[in-house]
TIMI-256478 format. One record per atom (N, C-alpha, C, O): atom name; x, y, z; residue in three letters; residue number from 1. Coordinates in Angstrom, 2 decimals. Each point is the difference from the previous one (the first is absolute). Layout:
BEGIN
<atom=CA, c1=X, c2=Y, c3=Z, rest=ALA, nr=NUM> .
...
//
This chain:
BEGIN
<atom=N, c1=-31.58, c2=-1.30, c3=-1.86, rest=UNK, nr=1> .
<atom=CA, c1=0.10, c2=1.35, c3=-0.47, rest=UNK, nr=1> .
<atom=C, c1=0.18, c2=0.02, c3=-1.52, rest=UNK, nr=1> .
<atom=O, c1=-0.42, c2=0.96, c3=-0.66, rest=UNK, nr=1> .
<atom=N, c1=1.02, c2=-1.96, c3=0.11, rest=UNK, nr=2> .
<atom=CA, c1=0.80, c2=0.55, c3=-1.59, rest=UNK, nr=2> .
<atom=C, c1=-1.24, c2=-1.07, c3=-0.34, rest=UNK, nr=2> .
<atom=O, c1=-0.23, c2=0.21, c3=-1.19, rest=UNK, nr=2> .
<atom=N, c1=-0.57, c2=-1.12, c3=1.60, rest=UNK, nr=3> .
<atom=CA, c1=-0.99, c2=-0.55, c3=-0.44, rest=UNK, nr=3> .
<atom=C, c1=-0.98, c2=0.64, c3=-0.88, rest=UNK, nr=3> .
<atom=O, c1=-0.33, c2=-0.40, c3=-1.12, rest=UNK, nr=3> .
<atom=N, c1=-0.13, c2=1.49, c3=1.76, rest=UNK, nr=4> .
<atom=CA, c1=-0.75, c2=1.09, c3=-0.48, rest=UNK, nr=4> .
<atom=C, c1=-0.09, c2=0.94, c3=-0.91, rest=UNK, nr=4> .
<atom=O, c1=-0.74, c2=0.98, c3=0.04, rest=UNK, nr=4> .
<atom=N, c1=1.87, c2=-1.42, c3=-1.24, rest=UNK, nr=5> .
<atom=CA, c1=0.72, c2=1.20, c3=-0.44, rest=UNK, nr=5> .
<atom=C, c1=-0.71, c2=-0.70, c3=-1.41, rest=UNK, nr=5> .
<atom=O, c1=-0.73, c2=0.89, c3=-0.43, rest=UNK, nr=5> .
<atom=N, c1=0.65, c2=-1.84, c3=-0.29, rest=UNK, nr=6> .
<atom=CA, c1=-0.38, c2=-0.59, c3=-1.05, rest=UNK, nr=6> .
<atom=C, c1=1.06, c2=0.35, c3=-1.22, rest=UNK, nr=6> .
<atom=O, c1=1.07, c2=0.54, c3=0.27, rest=UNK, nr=6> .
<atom=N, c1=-1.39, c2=-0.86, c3=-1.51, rest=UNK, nr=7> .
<atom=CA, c1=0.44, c2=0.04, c3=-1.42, rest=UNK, nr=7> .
<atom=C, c1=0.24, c2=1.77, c3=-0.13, rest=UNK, nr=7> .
<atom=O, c1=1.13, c2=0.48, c3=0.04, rest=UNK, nr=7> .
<atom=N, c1=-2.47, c2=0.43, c3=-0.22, rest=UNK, nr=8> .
<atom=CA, c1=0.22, c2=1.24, c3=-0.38, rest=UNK, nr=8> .
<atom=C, c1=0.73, c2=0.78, c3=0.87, rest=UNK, nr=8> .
<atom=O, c1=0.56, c2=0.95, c3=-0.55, rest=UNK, nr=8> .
<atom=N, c1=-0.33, c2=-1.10, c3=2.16, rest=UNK, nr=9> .
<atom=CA, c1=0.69, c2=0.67, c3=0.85, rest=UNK, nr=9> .
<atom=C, c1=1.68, c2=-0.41, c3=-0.53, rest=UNK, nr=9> .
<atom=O, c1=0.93, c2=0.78, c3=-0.22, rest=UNK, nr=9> .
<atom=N, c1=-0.98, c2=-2.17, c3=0.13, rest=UNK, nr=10> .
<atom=CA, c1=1.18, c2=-0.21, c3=0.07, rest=UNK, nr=10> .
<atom=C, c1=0.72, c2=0.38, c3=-1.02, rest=UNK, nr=10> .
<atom=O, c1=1.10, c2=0.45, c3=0.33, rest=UNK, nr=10> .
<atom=N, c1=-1.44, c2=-0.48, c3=-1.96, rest=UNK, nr=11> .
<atom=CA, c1=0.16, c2=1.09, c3=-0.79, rest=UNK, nr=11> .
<atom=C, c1=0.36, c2=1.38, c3=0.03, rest=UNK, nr=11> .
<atom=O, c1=1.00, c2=0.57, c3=-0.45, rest=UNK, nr=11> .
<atom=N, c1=-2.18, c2=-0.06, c3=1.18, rest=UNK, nr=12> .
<atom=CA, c1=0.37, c2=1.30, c3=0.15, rest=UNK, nr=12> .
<atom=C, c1=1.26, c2=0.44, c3=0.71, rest=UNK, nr=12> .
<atom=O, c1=0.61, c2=1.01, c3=-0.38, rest=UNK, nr=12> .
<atom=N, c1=-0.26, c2=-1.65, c3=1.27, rest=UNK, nr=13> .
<atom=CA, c1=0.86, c2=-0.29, c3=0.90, rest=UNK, nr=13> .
<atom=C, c1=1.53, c2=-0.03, c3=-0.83, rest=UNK, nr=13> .
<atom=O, c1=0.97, c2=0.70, c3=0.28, rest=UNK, nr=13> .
<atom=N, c1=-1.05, c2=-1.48, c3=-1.13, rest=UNK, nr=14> .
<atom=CA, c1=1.11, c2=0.28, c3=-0.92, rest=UNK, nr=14> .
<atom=C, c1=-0.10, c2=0.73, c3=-0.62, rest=UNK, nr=14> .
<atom=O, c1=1.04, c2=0.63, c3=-0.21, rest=UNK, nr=14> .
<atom=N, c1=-2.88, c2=0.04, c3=-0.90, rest=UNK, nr=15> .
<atom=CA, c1=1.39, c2=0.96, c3=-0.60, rest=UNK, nr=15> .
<atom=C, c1=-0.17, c2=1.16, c3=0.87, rest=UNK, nr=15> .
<atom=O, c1=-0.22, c2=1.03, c3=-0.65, rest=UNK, nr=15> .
<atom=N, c1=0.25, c2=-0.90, c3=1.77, rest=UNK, nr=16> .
<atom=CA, c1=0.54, c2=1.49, c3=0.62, rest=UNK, nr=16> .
<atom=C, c1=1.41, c2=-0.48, c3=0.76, rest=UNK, nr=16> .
<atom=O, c1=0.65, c2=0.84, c3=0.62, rest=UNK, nr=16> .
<atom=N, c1=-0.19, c2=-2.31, c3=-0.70, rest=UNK, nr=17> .
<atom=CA, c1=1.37, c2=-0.03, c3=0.44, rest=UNK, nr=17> .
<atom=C, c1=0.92, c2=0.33, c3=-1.12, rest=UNK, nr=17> .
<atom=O, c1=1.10, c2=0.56, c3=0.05, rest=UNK, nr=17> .
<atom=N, c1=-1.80, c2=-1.03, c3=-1.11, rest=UNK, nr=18> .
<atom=CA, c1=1.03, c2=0.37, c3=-1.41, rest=UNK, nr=18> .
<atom=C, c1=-0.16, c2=1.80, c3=-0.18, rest=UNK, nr=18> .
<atom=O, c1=1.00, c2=0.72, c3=-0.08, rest=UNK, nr=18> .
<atom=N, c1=-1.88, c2=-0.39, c3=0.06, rest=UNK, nr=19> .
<atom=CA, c1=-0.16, c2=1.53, c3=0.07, rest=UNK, nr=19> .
<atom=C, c1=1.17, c2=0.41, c3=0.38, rest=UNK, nr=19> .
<atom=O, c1=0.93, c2=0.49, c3=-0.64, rest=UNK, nr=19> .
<atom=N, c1=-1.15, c2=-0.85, c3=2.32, rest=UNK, nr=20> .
<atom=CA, c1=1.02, c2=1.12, c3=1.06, rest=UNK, nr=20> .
<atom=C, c1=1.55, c2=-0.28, c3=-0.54, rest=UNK, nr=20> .
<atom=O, c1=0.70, c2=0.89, c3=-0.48, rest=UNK, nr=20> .
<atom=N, c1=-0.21, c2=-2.58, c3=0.67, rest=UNK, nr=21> .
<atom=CA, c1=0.80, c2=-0.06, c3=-0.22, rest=UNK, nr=21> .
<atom=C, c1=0.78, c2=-0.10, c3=-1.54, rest=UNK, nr=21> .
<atom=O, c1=1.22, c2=0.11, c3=-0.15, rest=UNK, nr=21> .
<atom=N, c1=-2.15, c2=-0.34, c3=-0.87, rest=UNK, nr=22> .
<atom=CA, c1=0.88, c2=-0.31, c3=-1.20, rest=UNK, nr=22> .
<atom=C, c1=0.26, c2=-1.73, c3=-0.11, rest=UNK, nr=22> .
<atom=O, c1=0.17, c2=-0.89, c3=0.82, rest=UNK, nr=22> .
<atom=N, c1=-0.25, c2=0.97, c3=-2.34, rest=UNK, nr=23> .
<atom=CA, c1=0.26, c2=-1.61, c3=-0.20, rest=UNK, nr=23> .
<atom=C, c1=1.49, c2=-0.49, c3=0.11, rest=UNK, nr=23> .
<atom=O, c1=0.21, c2=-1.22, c3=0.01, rest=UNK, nr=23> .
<atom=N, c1=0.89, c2=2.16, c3=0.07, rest=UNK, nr=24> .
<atom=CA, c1=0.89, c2=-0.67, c3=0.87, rest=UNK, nr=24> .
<atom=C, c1=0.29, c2=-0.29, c3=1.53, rest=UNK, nr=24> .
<atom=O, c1=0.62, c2=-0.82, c3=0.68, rest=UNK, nr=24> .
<atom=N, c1=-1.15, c2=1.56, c3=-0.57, rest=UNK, nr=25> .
<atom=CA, c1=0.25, c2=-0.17, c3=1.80, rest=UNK, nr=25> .
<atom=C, c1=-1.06, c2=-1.42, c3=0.36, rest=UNK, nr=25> .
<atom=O, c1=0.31, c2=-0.80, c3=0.88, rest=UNK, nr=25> .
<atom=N, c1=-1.48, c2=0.68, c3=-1.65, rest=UNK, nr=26> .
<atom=CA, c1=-0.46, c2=-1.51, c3=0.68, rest=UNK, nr=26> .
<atom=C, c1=0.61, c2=-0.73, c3=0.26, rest=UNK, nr=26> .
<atom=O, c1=0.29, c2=-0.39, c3=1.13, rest=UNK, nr=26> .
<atom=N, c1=0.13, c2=-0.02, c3=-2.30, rest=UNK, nr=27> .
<atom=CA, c1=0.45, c2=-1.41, c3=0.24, rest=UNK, nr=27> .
<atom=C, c1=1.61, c2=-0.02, c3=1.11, rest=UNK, nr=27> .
<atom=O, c1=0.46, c2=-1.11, c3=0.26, rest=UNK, nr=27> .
<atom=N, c1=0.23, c2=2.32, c3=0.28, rest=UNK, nr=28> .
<atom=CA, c1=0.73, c2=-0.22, c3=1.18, rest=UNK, nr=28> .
<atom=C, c1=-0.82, c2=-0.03, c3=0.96, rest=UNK, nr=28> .
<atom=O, c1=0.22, c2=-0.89, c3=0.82, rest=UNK, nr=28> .
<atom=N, c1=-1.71, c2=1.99, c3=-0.49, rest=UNK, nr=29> .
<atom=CA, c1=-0.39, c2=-0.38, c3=1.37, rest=UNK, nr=29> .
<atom=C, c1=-0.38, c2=-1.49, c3=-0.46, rest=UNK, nr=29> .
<atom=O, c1=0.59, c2=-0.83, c3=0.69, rest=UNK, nr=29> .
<atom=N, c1=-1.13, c2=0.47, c3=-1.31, rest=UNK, nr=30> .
<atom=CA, c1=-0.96, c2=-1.42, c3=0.03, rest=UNK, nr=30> .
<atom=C, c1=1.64, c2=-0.87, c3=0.24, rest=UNK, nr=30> .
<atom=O, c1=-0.42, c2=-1.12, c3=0.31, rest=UNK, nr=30> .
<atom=N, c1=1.79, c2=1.01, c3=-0.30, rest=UNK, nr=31> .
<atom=CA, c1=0.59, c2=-0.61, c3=-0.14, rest=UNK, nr=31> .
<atom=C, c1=0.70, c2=0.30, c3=1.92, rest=UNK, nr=31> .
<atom=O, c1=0.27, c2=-0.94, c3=0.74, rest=UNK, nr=31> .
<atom=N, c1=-0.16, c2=2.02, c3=-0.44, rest=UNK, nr=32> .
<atom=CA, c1=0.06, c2=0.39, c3=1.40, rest=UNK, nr=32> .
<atom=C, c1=-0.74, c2=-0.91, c3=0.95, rest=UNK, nr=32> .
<atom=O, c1=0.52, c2=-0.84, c3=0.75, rest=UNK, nr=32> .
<atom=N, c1=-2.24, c2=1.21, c3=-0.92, rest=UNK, nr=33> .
<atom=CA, c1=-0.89, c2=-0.48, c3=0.69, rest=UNK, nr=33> .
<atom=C, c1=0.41, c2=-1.54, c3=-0.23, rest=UNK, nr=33> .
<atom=O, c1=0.16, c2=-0.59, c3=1.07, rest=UNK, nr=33> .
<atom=N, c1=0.03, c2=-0.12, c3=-2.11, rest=UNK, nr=34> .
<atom=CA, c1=-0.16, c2=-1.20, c3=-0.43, rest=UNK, nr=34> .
<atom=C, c1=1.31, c2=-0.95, c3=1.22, rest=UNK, nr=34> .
<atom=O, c1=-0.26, c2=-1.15, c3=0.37, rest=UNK, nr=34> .
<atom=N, c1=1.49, c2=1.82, c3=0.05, rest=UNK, nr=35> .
<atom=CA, c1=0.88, c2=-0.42, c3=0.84, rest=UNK, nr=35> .
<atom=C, c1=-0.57, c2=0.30, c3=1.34, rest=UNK, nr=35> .
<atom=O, c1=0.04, c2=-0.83, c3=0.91, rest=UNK, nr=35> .
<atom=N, c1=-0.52, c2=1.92, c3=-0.78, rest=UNK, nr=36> .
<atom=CA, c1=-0.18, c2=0.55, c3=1.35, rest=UNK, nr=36> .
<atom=C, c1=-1.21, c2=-1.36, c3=0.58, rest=UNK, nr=36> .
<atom=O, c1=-0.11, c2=-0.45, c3=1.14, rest=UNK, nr=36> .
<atom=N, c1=-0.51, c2=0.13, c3=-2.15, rest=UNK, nr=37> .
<atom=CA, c1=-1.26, c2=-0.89, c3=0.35, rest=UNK, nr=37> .
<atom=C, c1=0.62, c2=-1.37, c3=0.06, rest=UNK, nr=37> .
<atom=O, c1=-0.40, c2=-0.69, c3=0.94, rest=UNK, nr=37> .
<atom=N, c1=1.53, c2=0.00, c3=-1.96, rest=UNK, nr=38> .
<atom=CA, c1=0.75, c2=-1.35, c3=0.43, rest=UNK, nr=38> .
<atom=C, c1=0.77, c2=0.03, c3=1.18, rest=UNK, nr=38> .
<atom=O, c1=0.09, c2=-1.04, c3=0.64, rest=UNK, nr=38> .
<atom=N, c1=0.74, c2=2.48, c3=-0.06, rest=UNK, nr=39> .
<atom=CA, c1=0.44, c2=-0.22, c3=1.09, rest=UNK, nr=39> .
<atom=C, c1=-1.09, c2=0.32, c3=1.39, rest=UNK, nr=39> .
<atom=O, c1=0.28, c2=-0.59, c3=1.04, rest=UNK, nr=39> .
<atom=N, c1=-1.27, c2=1.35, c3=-1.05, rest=UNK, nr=40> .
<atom=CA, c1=-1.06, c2=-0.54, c3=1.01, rest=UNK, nr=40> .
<atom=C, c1=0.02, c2=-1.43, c3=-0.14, rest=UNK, nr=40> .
<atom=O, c1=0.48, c2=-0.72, c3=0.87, rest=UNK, nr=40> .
<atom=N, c1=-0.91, c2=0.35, c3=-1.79, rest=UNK, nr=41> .
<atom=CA, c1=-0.55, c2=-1.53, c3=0.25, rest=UNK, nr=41> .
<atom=C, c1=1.10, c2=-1.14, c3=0.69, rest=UNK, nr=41> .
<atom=O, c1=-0.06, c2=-0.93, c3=0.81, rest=UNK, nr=41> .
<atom=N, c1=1.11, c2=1.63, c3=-1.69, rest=UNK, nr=42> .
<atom=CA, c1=1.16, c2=-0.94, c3=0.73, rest=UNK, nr=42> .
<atom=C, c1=0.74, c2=0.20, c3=1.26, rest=UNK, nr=42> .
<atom=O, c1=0.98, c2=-0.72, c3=0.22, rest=UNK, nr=42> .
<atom=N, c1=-1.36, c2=1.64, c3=0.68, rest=UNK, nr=43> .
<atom=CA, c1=-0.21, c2=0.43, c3=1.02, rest=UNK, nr=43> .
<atom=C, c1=-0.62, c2=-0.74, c3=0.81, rest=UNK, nr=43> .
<atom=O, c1=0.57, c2=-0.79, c3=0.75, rest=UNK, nr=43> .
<atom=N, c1=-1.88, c2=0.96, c3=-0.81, rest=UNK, nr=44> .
<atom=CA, c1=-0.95, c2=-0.74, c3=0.39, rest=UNK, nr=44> .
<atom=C, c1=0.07, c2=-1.37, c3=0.23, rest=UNK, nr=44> .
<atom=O, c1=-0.14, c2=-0.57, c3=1.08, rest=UNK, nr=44> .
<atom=N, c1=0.38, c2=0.05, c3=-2.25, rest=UNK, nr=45> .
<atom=CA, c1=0.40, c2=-1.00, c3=0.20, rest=UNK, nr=45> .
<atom=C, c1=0.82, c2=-0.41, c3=0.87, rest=UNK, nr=45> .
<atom=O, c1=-0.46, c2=-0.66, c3=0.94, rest=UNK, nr=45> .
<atom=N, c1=1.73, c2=0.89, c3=-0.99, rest=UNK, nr=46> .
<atom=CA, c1=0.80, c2=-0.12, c3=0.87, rest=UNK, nr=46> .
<atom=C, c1=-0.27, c2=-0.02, c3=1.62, rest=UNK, nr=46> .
<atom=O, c1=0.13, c2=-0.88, c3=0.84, rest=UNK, nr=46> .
<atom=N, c1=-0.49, c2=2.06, c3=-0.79, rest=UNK, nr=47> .
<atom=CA, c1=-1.16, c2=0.37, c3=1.48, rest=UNK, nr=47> .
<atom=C, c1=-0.63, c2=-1.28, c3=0.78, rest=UNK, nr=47> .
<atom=O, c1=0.16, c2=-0.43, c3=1.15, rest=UNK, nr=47> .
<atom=N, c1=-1.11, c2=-0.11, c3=-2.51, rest=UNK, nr=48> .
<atom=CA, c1=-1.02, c2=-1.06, c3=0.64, rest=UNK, nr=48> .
<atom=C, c1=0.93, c2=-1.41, c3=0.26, rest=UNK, nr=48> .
<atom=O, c1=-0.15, c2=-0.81, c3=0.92, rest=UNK, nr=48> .
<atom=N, c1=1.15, c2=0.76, c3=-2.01, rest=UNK, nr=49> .
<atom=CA, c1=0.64, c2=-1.51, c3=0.33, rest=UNK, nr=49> .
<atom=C, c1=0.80, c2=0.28, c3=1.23, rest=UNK, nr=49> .
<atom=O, c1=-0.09, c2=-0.85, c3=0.89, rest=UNK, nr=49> .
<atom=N, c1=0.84, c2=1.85, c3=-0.69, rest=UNK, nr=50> .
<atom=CA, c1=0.64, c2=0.25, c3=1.21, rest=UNK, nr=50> .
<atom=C, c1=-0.87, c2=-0.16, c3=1.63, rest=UNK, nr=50> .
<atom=O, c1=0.47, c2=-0.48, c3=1.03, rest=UNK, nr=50> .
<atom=N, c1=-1.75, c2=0.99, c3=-1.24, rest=UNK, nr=51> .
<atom=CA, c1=-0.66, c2=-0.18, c3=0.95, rest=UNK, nr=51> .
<atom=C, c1=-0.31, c2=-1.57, c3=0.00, rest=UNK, nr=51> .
<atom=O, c1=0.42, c2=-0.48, c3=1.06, rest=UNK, nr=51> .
<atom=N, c1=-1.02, c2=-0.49, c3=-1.89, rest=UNK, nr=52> .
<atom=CA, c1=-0.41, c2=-1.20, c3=-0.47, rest=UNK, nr=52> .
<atom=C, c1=1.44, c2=-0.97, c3=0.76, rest=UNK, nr=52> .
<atom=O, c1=-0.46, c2=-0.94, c3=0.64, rest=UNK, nr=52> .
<atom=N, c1=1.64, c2=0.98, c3=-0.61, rest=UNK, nr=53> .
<atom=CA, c1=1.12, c2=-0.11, c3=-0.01, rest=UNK, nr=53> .
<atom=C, c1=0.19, c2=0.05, c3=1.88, rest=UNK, nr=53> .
<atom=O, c1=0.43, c2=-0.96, c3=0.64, rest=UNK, nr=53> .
<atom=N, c1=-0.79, c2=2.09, c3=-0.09, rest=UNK, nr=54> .
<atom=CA, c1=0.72, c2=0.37, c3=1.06, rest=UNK, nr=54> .
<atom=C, c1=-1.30, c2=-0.83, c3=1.26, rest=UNK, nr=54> .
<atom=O, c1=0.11, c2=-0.08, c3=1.22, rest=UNK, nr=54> .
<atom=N, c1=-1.47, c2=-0.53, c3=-2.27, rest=UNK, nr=55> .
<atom=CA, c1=-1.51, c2=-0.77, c3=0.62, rest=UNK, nr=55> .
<atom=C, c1=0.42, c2=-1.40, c3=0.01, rest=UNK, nr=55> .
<atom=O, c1=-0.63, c2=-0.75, c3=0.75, rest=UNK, nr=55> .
<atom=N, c1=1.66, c2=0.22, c3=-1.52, rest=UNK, nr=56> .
<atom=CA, c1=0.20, c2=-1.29, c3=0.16, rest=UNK, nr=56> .
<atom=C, c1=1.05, c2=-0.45, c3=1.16, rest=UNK, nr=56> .
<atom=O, c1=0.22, c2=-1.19, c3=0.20, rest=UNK, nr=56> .
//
């Protein structure tokens, strides 16, 4: 899906995020998203070794 989006989409893409929100508010969502996305992963993680764990 986000394959499809190229250089000029993805641009555009920002500046109508800077638009809506303002150049302060980026950098908290980008800092929000940025945890929300290490604790998926570390989630996940967890998930798979637990399962990996409970196969041996």
């Amino acid at each position: 899906m986000l394959s499809n989006i190229g250089i000029p989409g993805l641009i555009l893409i920002l500046v109508l995020a800077l638009i809506i929100f303002g150049p302060k508010k980026l950098p908290e969502i980008g800092r929000a998203f940025g945890e929300t996305l290490k604790e998926f992963k570390k989630s996940t993680r967890d998930l798979t070794k637990d399962d990996d764990d409970k196969r041996k």
